[in-house]
N, C-alpha and C positions, 0 to 999 in steps of 0.2 A: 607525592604519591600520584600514581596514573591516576584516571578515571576507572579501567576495569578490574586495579583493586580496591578501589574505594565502594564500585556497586559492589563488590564480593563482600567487605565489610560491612556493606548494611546488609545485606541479603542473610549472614549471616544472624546479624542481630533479630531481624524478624522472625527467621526458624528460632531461635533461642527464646523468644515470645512468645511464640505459639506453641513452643514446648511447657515454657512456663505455667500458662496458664492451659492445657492441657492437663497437665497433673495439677493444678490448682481444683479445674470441673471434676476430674475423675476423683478426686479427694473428699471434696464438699456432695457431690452426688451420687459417686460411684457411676455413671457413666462416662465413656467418651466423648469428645466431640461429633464424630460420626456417628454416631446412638443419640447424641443428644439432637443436629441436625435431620434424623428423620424422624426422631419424635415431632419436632416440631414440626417438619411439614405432615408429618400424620395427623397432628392436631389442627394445623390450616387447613387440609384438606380432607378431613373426616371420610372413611370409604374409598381413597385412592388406592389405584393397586401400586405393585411392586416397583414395576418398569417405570412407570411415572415418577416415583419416591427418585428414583435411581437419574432420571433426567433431571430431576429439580436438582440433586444436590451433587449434582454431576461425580460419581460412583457407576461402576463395572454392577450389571444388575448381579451378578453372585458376589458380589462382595456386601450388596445389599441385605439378597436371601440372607448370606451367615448373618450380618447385624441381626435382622428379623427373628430370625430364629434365637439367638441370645435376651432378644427383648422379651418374646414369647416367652422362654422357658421363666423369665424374669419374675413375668405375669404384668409387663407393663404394654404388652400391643396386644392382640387377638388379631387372628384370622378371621375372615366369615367368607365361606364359599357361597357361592350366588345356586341359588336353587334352580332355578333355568337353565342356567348354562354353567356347567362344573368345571370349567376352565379359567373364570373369573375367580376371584380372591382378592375380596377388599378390606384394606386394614384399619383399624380403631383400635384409641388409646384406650387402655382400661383405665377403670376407676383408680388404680395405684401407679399407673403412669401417668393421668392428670396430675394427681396429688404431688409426683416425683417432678414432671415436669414444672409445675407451678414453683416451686420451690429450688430449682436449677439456677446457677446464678447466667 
């Protein structure tokens, strides 16, 4: 067998992996990977905004928005707009996204 079907074999097996355990997280918590991924930097970084979320876990910031806004309706992040300056918008997990996150495998 060449070499560049052999990478295409493994490359394969790791999407097959990541799919796996994919529907594994989504099963056991009802979130996604990418929901579960900025939960957790919202919980590292307590009051991050959006754009930041979106550089840390390297995501398109509207692909972000939509996550946030699922999480929202959720009731597992909040918003808080910044009283000064109304263009900010820093996120925190709620009390029932701690609880969901702590218990995420």
């Amino acid at each position: 067998m060449e070499k560049h079907q052999e990478l295409l074999i493994s490359l394969r097996k790791v999407i097959r992996a990541i799919d796996l355990h994919s529907k594994h997280l989504s099963k056991t918590s009802g979130l996604t990977s990418p929901q579960l991924l900025i939960m957790l930097e919202i919980d590292k970084f307590s009051g991050v905004n959006s754009s930041q979320v979106a550089k840390s876990v390297n995501l398109s910031a509207a692909t972000v928005t939509n996550i946030l806004d699922r999480l929202a309706s959720k009731g597992l992040v909040s918003r808080v707009r910044n009283i000064e300056d109304k263009r900010k918008v820093s996120l925190f997990l709620t009390d029932k996204g701690k609880a969901l996150l702590a218990q995420a495998p």
